[in-house]
N, C-alpha and C positions, 0 to 999 in steps of 0.2 A: 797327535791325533787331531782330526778335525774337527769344527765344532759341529754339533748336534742341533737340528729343530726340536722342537716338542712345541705341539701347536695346542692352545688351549680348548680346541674341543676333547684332549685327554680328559679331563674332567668330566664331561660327559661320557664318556665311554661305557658301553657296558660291560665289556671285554674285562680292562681294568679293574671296575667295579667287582670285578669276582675275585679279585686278589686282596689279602690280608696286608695289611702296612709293611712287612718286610718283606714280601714277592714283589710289592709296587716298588717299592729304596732298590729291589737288587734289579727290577726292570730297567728301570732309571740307571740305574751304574753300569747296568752291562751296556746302554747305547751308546755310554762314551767310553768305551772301552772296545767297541768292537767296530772292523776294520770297515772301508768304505764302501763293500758292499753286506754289509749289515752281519758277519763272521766273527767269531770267535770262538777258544778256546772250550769245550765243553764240559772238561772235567773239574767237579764241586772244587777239587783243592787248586786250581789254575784259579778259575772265577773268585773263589774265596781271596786268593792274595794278589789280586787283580783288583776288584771292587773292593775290598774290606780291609786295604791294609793296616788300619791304625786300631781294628779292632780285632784280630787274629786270635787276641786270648779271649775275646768274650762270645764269639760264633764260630758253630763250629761246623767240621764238613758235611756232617748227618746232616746240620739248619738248611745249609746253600744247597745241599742234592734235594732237598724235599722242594726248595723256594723256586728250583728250576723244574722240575718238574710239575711241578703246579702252574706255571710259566710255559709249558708245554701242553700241558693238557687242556689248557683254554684256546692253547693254539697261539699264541704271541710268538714262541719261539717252536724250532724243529731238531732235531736232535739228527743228526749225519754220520759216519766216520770214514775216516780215512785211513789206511795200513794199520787199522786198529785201537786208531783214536777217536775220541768222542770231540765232534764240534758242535756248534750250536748254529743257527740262523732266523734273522728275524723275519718272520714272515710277511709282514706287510712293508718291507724296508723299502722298496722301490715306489712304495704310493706314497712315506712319509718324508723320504730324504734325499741327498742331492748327493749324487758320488761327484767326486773330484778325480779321483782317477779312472782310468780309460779302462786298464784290466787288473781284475782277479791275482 
């Protein structure tokens, strides 16, 4: 994976600001985690062992569905599916970050 910006006016945000300390850790883990146009994986148990691996036995998939959807509902991310799967997208990914590849 590629690496990731995160530019310090995060901090100021107010967007962020409406997330509780574990929607902001699992904001943060899914950007490096998701593909170079701002995609990923949308179901809590993919995300969970994706972002959370070393803690598996202490969060669980009810914590990571509620932290994404909270994560949705501010509008950070958007929820998609494809032949019946859930993905995820970051919504403002094209204002914050730099693709390296050409296509999807």
């Amino acid at each position: 994976m590629p690496n990731r910006i995160i530019k310090e006016t995060i901090c100021t945000s107010d967007t962020i600001d409406l997330l509780n300390a574990e929607e902001e850790r699992l904001f943060y883990r899914l950007l490096v985690n998701a593909d170079d146009f701002g995609r990923f994986d949308g179901r809590a148990t993919v995300v969970l062992a994706a972002c959370f691996p070393l803690r598996l036995h202490e969060i669980s998939v009810d914590e990571v569905e509620s932290w994404l959807q909270k994560l949705a509902d501010v509008d950070l991310i958007r929820f998609y599916h494809v032949d019946g799967r859930r993905y995820l997208h970051f919504v403002t990914w094209d204002k914050h970050q730099r693709k390296r590849a050409k296509h999807s």
